[in-house]
C-alpha positions in Angstrom: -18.0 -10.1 -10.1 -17.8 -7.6 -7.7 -20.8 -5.0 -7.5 -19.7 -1.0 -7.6 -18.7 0.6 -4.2 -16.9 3.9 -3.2 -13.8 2.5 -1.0 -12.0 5.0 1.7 -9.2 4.9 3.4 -9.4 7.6 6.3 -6.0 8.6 8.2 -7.8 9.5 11.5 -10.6 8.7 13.6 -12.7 11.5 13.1 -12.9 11.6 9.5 -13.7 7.3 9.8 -16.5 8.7 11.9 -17.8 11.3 9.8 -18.2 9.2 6.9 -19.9 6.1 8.9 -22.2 9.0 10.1 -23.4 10.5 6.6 -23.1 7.0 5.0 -25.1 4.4 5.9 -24.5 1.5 3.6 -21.0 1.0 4.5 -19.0 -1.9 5.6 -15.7 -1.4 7.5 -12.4 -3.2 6.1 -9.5 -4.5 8.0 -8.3 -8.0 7.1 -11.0 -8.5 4.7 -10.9 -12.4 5.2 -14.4 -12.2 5.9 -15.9 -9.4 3.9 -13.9 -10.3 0.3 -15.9 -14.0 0.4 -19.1 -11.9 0.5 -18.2 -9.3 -1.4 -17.5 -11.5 -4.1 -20.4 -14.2 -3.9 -22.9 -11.1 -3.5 -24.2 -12.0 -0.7 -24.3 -8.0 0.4 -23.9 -5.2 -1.9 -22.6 -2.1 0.4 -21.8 1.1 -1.5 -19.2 2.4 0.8 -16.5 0.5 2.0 -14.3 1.9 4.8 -10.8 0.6 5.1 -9.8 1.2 8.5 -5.9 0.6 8.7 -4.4 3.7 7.8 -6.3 4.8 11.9 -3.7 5.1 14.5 -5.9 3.8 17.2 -6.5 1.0 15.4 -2.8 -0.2 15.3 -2.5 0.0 18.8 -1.0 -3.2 20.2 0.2 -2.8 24.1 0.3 -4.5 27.5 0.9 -2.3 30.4 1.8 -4.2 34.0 -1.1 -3.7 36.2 -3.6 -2.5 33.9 -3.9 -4.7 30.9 -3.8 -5.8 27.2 -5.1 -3.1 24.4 -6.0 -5.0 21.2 -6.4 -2.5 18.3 -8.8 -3.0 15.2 -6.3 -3.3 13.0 -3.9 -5.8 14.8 -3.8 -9.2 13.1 -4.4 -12.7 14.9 -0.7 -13.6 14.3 0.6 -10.2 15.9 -1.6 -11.8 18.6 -0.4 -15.5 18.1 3.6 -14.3 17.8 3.7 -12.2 21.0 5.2 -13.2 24.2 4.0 -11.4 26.7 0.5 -12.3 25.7 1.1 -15.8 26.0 2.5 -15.3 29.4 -0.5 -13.3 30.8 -3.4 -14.6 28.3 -2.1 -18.2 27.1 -5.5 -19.1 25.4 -5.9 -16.0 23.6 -2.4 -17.2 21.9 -4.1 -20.8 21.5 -6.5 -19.7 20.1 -5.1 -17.5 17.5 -2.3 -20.0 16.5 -5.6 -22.2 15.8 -7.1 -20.3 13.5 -7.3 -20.8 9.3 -3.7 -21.0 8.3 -0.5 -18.5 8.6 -1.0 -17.0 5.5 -4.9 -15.7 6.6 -3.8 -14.9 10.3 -1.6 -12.3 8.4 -4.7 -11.0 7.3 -7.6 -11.7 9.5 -7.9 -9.6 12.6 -8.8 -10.4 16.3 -11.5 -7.7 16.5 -12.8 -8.5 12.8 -13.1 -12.5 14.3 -15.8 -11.2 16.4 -17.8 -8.2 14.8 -18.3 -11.2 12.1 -20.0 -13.2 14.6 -19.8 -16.2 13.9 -21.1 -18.6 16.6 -17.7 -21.0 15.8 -16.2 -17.5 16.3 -12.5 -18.8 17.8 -11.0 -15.9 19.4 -14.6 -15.1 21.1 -14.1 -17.6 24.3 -10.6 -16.6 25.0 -12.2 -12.4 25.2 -15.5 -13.5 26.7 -13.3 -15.6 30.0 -10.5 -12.5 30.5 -14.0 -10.1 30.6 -12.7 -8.1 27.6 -14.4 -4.8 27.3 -15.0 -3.5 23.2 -14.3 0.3 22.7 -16.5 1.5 20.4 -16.9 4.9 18.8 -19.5 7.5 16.8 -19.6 11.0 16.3 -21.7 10.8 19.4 -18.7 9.8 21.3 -17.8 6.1 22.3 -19.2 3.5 25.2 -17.6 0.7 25.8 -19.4 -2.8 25.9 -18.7 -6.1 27.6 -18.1 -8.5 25.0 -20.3 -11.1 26.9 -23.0 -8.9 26.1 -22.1 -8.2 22.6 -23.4 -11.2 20.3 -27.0 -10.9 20.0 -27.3 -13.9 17.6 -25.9 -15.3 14.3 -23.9 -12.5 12.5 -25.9 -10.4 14.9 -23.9 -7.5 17.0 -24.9 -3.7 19.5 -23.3 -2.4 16.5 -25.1 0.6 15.0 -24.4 1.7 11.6 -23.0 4.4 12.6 -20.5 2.6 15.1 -17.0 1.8 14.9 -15.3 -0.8 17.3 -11.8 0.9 17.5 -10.2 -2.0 20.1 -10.6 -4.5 22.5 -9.3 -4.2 26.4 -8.3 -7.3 28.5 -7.8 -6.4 32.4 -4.1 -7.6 33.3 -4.2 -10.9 35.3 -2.3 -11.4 38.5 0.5 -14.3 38.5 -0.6 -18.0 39.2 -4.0 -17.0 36.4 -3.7 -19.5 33.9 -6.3 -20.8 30.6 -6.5 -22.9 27.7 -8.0 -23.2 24.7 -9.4 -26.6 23.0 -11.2 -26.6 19.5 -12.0 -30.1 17.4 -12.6 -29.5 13.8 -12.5 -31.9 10.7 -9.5 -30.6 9.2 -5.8 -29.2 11.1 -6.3 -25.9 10.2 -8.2 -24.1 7.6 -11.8 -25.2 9.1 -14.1 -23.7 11.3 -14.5 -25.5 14.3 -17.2 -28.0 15.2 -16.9 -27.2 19.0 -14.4 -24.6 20.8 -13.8 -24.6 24.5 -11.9 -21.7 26.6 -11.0 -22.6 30.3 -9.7 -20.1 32.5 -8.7 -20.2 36.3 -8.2 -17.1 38.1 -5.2 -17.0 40.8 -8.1 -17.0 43.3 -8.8 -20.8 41.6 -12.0 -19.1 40.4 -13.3 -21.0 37.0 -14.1 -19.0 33.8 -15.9 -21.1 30.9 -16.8 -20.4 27.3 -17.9 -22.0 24.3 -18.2 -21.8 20.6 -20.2 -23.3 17.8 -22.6 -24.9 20.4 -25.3 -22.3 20.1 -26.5 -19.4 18.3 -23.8 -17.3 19.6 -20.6 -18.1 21.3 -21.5 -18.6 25.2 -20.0 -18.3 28.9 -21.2 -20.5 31.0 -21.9 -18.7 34.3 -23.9 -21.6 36.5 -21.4 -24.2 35.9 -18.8 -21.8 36.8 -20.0 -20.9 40.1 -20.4 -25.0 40.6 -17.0 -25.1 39.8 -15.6 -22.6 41.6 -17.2 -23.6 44.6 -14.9 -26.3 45.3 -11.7 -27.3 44.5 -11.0 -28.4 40.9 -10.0 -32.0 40.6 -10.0 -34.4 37.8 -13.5 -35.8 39.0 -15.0 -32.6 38.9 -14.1 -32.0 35.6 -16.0 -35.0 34.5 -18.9 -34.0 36.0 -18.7 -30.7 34.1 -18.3 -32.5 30.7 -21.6 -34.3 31.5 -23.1 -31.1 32.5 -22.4 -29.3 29.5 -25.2 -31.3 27.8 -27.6 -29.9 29.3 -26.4 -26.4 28.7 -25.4 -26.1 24.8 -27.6 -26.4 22.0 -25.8 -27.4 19.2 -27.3 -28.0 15.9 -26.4 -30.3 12.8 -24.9 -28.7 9.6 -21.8 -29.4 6.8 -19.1 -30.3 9.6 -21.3 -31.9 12.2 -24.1 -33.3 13.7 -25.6 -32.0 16.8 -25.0 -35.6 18.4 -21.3 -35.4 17.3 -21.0 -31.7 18.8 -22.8 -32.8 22.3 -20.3 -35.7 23.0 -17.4 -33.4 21.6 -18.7 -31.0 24.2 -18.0 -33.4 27.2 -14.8 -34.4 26.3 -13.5 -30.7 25.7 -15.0 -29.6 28.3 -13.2 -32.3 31.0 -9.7 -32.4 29.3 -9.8 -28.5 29.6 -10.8 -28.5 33.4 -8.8 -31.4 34.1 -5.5 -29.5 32.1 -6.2 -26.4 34.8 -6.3 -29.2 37.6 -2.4 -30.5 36.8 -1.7 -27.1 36.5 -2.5 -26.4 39.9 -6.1 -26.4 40.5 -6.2 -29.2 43.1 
């Protein structure tokens, strides 16, 4: 049974803001994917509950040449998953979306809700954290914006104040000959979280962008093994030598859908199919 809460559905920003500010046990609603299971198991008891879709800002959806890909609160992963032009110009953002849960939830579930949840398995968090995506967020006090590789502070853990909105997500626009990919082994096709998720990008300078969920307490980028990388170029032997090296980067644990031992050796082989899919693709 659900407990008792005061739900809202504010029309603009400002009044979203207002309320967050003069209420402090309030949780914000978008897809709901997330906050319905723990609304209904009790695992928290808000009293307010903020329903953020009817927010202009929030709807906002839009690539513009030359400066880049504007993700709104409110857009949902298969918006993201169905659209061309981001799977021309971010092709494992769309991997990743198409990966998530099933079709009917990624009707629902939203790309910025996939990470204010986060989740260490979070899927959609590599694919930001390797295209440097920058989170708008906003207060009464005015907004700042935050790079989402310093956003996850640890198991459901965000920056996020109480009295803090995240109104979008920004992707800077990638130049032609920038291509990525997105691997992820689960126990189940669909409707599982994953055991291991791996996000390869390389940049049209052949720079290499890594990242990696479910592997730690939060999901990671893996900044010294990307300067190794990029140092040279990428051939299918480097790539196994980054799958080996991986292992002494993560730290996986065991839980319901894997051991740690299962997760390390998923790791490596992630790991040096992705690299080794940037290599054919160009990278030697």
């Amino acid at each position: 049974m659900l407990s008792k809460f005061d739900y809202v559905k504010p029309q603009t920003l400002s009044e979203a803001l207002n309320y967050l500010e003069q209420n402090a046990s309030t949780r914000i609603l978008a897809g709901g994917t997330d906050l319905m299971i723990i609304l209904h198991r009790n695992v928290e008891t808000p009293e307010h509950i903020l329903d953020i879709k009817g927010i202009l800002e929030t709807k906002l959806l839009e690539y513009k040449k030359n400066e880049g890909l504007f993700i709104g609160a409110s857009v949902t992963v298969n918006q993201v998953a169905e659209s061309k032009s981001i799977l021309e110009k971010y092709p494992a953002l769309v991997q990743a979306a198409n990966s998530l849960a099933s079709y009917q939830l990624r009707n629902r579930a939203t790309v910025v809700g996939n990470i204010c949840n986060a989740s260490p398995g979070a899927d959609l968090a590599g694919p930001l954290m390797v295209y440097d995506a920058k989170i708008l967020i906003a207060s009464v006090k005015g907004t700042r914006i935050v790079d989402i590789n310093s956003f996850f502070l640890g198991v459901k853990k965000t920056v996020l104040k109480a009295s803090e909105l995240v109104i979008g997500v920004f992707l800077p626009d990638v130049s032609d000959g920038d291509n990525s990919t997105f691997l992820k082994q689960t126990r189940l096709k669909g409707h599982d979280l994953g055991i291991v998720g791996v996000t390869a990008r390389m940049t049209a300078d052949k720079k290499i962008r890594l990242a990696m969920s479910a592997v730690s307490t939060t999901p990671i980028r893996l900044y010294q093994l990307e300067e190794t990388l990029s140092s040279q170029p990428l051939t299918s032997e480097l790539a196994v030598m980054a799958g080996k090296e991986v292992r002494n980067i993560i730290k996986p644990i065991s839980d319901v859908r894997s051991s740690a031992d299962y997760r390390y050796h998923v790791s490596e082989v992630l790991v040096k199919r992705a690299l080794q899919h940037l290599s054919s693709m160009g990278g030697e």
